[in-house]
mmCIF file of the C-alpha atoms, coordinates in Angstrom:
data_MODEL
# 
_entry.id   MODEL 
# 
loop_
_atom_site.group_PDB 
_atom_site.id 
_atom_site.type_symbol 
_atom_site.label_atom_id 
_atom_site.label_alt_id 
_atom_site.label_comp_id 
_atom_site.label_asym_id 
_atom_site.label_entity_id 
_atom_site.label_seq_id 
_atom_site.pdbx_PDB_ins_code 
_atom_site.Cartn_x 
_atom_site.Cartn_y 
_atom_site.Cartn_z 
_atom_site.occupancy 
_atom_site.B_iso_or_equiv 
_atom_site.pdbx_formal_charge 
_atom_site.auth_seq_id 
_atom_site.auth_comp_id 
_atom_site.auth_asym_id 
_atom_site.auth_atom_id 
_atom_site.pdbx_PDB_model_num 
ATOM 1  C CA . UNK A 1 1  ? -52.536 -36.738 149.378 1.00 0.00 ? 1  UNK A CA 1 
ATOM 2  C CA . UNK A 1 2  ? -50.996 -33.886 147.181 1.00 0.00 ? 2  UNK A CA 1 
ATOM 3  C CA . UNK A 1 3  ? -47.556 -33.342 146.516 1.00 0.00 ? 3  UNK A CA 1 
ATOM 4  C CA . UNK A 1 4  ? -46.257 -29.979 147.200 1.00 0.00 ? 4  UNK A CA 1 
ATOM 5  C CA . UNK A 1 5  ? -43.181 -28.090 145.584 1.00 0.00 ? 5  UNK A CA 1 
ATOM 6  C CA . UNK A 1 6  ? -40.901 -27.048 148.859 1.00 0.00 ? 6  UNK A CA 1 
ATOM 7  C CA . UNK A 1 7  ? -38.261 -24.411 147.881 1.00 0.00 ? 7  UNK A CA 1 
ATOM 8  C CA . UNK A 1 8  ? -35.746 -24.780 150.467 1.00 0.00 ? 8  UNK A CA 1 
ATOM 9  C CA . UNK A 1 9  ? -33.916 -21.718 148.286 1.00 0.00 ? 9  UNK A CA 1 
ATOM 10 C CA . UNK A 1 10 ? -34.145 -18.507 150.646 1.00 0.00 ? 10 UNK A CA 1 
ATOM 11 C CA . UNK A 1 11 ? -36.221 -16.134 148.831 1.00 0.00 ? 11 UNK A CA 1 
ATOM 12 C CA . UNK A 1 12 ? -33.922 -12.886 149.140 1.00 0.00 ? 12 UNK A CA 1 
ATOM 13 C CA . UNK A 1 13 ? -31.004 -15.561 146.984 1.00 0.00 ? 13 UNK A CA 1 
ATOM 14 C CA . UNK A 1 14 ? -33.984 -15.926 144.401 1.00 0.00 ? 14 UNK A CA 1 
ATOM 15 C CA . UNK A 1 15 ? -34.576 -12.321 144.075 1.00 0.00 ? 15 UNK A CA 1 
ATOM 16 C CA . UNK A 1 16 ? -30.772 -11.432 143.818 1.00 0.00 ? 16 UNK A CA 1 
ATOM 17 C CA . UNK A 1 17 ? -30.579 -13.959 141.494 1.00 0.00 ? 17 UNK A CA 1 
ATOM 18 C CA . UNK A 1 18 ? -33.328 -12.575 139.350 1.00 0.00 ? 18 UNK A CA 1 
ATOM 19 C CA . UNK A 1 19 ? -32.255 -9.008  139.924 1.00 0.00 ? 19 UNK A CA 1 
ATOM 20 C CA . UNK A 1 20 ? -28.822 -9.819  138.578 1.00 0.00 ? 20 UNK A CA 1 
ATOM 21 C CA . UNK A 1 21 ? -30.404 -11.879 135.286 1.00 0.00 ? 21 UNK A CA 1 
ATOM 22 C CA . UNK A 1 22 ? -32.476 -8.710  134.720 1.00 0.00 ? 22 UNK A CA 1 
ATOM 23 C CA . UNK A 1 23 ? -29.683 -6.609  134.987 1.00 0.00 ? 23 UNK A CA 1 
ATOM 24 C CA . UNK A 1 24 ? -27.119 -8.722  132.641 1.00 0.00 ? 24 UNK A CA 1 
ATOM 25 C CA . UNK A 1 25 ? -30.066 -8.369  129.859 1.00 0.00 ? 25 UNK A CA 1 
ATOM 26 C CA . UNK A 1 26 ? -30.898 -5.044  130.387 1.00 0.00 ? 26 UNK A CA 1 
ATOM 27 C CA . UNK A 1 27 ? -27.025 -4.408  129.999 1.00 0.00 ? 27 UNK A CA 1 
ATOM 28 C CA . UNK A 1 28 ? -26.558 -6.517  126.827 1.00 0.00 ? 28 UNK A CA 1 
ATOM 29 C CA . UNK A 1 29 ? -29.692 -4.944  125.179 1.00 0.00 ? 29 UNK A CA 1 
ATOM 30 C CA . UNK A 1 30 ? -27.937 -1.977  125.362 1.00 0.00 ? 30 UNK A CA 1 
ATOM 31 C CA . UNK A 1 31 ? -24.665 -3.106  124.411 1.00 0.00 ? 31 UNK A CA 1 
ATOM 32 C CA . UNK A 1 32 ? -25.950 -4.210  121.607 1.00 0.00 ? 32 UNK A CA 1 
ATOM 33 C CA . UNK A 1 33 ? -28.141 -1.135  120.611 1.00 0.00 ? 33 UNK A CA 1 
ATOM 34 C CA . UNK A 1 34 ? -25.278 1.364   121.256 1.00 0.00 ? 34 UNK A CA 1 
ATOM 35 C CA . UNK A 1 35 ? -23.176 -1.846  119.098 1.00 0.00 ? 35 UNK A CA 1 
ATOM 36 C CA . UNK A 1 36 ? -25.193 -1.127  116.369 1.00 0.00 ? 36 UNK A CA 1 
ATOM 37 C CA . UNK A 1 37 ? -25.747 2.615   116.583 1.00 0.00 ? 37 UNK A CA 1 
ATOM 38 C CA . UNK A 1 38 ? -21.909 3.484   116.945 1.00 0.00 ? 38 UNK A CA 1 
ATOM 39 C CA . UNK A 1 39 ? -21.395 1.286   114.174 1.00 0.00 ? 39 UNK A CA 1 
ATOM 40 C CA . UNK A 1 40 ? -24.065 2.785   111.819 1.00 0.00 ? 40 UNK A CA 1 
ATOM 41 C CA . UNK A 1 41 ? -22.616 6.401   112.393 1.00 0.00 ? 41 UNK A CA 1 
ATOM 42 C CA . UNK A 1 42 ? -18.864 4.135   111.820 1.00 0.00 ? 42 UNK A CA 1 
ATOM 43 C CA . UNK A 1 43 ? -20.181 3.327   108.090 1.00 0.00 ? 43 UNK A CA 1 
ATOM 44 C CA . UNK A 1 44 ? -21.494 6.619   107.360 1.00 0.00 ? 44 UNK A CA 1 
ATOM 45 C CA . UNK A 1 45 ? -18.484 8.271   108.670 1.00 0.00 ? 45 UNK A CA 1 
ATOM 46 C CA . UNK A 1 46 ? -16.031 5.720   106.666 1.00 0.00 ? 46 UNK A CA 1 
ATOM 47 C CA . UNK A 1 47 ? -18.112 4.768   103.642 1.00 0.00 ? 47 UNK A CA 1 
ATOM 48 C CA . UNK A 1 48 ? -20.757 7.288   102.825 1.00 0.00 ? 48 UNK A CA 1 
ATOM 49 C CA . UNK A 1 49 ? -19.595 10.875  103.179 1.00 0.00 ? 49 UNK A CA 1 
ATOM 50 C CA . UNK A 1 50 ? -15.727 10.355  101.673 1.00 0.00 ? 50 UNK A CA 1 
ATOM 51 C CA . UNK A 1 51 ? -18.163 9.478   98.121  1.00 0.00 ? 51 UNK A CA 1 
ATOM 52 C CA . UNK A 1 52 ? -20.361 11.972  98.480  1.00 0.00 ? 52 UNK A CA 1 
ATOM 53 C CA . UNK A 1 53 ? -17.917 14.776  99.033  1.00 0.00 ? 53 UNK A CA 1 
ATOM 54 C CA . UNK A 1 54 ? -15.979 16.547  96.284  1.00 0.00 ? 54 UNK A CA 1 
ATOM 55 C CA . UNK A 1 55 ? -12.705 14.972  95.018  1.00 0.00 ? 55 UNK A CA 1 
ATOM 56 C CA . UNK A 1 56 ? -11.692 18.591  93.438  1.00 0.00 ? 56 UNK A CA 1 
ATOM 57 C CA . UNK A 1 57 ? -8.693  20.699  94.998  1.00 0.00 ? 57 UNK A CA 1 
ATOM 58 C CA . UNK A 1 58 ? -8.845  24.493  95.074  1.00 0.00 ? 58 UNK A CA 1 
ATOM 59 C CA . UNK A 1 59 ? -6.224  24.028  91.878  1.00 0.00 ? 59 UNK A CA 1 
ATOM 60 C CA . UNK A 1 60 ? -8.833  22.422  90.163  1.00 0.00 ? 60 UNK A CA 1 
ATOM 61 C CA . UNK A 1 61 ? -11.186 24.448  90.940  1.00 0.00 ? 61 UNK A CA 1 
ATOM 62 C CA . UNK A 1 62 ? -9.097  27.264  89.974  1.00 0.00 ? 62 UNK A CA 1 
ATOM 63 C CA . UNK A 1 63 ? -8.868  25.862  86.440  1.00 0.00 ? 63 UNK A CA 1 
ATOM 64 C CA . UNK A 1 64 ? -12.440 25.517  86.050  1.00 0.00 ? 64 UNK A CA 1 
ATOM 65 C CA . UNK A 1 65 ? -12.972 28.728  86.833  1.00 0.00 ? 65 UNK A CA 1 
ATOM 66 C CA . UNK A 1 66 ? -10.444 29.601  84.678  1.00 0.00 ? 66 UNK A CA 1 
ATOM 67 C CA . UNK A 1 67 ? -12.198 27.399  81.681  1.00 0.00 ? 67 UNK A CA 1 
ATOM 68 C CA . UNK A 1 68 ? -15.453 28.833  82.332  1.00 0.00 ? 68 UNK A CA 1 
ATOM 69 C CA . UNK A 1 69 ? -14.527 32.485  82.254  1.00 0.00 ? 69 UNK A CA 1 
ATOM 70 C CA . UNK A 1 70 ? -13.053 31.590  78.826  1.00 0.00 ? 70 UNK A CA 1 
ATOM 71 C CA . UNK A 1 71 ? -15.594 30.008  77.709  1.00 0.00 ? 71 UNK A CA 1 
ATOM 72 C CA . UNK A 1 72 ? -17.649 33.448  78.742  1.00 0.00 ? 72 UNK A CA 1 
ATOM 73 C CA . UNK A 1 73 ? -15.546 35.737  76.849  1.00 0.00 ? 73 UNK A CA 1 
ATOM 74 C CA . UNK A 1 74 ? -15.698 33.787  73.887  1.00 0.00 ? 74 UNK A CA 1 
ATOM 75 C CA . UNK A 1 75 ? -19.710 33.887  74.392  1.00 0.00 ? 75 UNK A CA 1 
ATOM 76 C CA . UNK A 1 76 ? -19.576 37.799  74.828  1.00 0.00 ? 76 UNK A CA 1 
ATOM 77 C CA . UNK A 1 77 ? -17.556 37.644  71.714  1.00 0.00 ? 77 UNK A CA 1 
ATOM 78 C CA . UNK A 1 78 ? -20.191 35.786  69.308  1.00 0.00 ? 78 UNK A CA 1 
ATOM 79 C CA . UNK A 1 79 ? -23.056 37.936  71.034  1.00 0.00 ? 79 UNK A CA 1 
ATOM 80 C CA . UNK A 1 80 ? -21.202 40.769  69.639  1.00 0.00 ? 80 UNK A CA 1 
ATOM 81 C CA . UNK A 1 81 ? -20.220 39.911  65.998  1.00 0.00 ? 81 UNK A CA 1 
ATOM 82 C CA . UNK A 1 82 ? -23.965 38.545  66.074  1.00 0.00 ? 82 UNK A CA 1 
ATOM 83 C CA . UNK A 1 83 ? -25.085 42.232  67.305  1.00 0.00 ? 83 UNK A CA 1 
ATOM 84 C CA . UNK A 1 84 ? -23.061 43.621  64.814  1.00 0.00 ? 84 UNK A CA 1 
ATOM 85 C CA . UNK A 1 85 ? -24.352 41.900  61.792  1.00 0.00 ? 85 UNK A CA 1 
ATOM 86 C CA . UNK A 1 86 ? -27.833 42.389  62.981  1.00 0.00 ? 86 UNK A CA 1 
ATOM 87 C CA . UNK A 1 87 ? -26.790 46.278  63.213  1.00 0.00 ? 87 UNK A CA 1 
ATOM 88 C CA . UNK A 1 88 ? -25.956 45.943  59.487  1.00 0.00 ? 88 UNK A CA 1 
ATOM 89 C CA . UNK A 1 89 ? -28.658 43.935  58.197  1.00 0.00 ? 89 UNK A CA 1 
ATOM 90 C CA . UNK A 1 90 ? -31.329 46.325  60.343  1.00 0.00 ? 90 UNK A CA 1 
ATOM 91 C CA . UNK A 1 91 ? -29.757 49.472  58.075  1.00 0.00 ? 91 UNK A CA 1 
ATOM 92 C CA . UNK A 1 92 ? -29.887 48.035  54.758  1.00 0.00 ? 92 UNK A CA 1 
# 
């Protein structure tokens, strides 16, 4: 004589028990992945950008520009005392 399993569980309780497990796992996979994803973009927004943008103010900016258009003039000014001497030294 074998012995048999008897479920005296109705089977629609079993399968709204398993439909609910699936669900609660289903639901904290996701939790999780949107977890993870909203933090990601929460580093990037906190951590990452604020280094890579520019720490300069338009005043500073300003001043460089200033700097660097001085720095041009005073270029402009050597290329022409160095034109001029080569216009001297080409006539004698």
């Amino acid at each position: 004589m074998a012995l048999r399993e008897v479920n005296l569980i109705p089977a629609e309780v079993l399968h709204q028990k398993q439909i609910i497990r699936h669900l609660f796992l289903w639901t904290g996979s996701l939790a999780l992945l949107l977890g993870l994803i909203f933090g990601f973009y929460q580093y990037q927004i906190h951590a990452v950008l604020p280094k890579n943008r520019p720490k300069t103010t338009l005043e500073d900016m300003h001043n460089r520009l200033g700097a660097t258009l001085a720095d041009i003039k005073l270029a402009r000014q050597e290329i022409e005392q160095l034109s001029h001497q080569d216009a001297f030294l080409c006539q004698h």
